[in-house]
N, C-alpha and C positions, 0 to 999 in steps of 0.2 A: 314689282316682283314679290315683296311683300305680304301686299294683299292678299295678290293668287296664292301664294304657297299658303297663307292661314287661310283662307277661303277653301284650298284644295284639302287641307286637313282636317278640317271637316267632315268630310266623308271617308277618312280613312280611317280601317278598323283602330279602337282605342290600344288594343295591343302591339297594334304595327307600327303607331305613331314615334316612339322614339326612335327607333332602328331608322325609319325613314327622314326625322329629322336632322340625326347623322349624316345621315349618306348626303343627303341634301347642303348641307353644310362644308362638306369636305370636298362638293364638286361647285359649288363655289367659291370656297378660297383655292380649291385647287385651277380653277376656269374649266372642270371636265362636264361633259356629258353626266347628265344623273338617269340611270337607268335599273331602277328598283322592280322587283316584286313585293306585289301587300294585297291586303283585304281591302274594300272599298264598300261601307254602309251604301244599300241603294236607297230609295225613299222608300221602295215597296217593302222593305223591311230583308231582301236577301242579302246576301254575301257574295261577292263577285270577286275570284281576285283577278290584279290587273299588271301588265308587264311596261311601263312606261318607259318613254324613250325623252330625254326633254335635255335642253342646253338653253344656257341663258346667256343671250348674246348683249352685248356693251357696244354703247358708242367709243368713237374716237378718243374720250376722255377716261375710257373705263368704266363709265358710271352704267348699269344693267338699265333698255330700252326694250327690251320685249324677250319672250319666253315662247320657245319655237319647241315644239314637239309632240309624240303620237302614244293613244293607249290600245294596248291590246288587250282582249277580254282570255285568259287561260284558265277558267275556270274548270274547263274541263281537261287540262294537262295536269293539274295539281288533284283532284279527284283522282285522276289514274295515278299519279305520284303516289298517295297517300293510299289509293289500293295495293299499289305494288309493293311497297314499306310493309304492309299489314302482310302480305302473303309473303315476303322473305321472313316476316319475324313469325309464322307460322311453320314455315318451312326450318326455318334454324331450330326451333322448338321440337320440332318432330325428329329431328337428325339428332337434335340431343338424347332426345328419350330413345332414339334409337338404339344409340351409342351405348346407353347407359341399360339398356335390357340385354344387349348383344355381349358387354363387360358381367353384367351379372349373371345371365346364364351360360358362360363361358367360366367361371368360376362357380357357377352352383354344378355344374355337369364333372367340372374336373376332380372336385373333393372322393365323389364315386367311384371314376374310373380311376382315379389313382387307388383307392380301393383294390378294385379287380386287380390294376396291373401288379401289385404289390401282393395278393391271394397266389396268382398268375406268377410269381418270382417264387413265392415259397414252397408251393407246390411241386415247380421244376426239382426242385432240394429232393423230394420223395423218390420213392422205386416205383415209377410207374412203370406199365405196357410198352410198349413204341404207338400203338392206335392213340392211347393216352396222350403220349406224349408230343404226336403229331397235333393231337387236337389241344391240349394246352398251349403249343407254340403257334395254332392261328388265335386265339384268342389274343395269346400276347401282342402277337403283328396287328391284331384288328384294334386293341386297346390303344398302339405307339401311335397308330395311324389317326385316331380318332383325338388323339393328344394333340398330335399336328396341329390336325384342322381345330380345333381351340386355339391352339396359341395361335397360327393364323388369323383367325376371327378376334381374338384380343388383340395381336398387332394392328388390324383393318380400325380395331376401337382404337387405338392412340394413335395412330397416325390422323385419323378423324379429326381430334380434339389436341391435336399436336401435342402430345406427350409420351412421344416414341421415343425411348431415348436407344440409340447405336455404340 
């Protein structure tokens, strides 16, 4: 068993080697099944990883007499792995920048309308018309309403980035 296990390491990527020496180790003093994922150097010079299944079985005395088990080739499960990691941390990226254009123009928009709404309070204070006055009080209702949907859209940004506080 020996042999095999330095013979098998040999072909296995230089990075992958401790981790696998580990595992290997701990399903031998433990007597378990060792069943790794690693890189495996082919000769043609590619990268193949491989899903091994192996148990080393002992005679009557304990002492290891042979090494029974099977490799699968998943080289193409861990490519798709390693696609889908890249597009969640593109997708987290874009939800940030989302976040953070939706907070900032949700505060660049309200400095204004609090403007208006605040022209729109002091104005009510003068001797206007009633037509006047009709038409200041939609502006006002269209400014609270427009306020709303900000602080909406700033609540949608922290509940996003969980820093809504209640």
């Amino acid at each position: 068993p020996d042999d095999i296990a330095r013979d098998t390491n040999i072909t296995i990527h230089p990075e992958d080697r401790a981790r696998i020496a580990q595992a290997w180790e701990r399903a031998m003093l433990n007597d378990e099944p060792f069943q790794p994922e690693y890189r495996i150097n082919r000769q043609d010079g590619r990268e193949v990883w491989a899903a091994c299944t192996s148990r080393l079985i002992r005679n009557d005395h304990g002492q290891p007499y042979r090494l029974i088990g099977a490799m699968q080739n998943i080289t193409a499960r861990k490519i798709w792995e390693r696609e889908l990691q890249q597009a969640r941390d593109v997708a987290e990226a874009a939800n940030a920048a989302k976040s953070t254009f939706l907070a900032t123009m949700s505060h660049e928009i309200r400095t204004p309308l609090n403007g208006v709404l605040g022209m729109a309070d002091a104005m009510s204070r003068d001797r206007l018309s009633s037509a006047q006055r009709q038409r200041l009080e939609t502006i006002r209702q269209s400014g609270e309403a427009l306020l709303a949907i900000l602080n909406d859209v700033l609540d949608l940004s922290k509940i996003e980035a969980g820093r809504l506080e209640i």
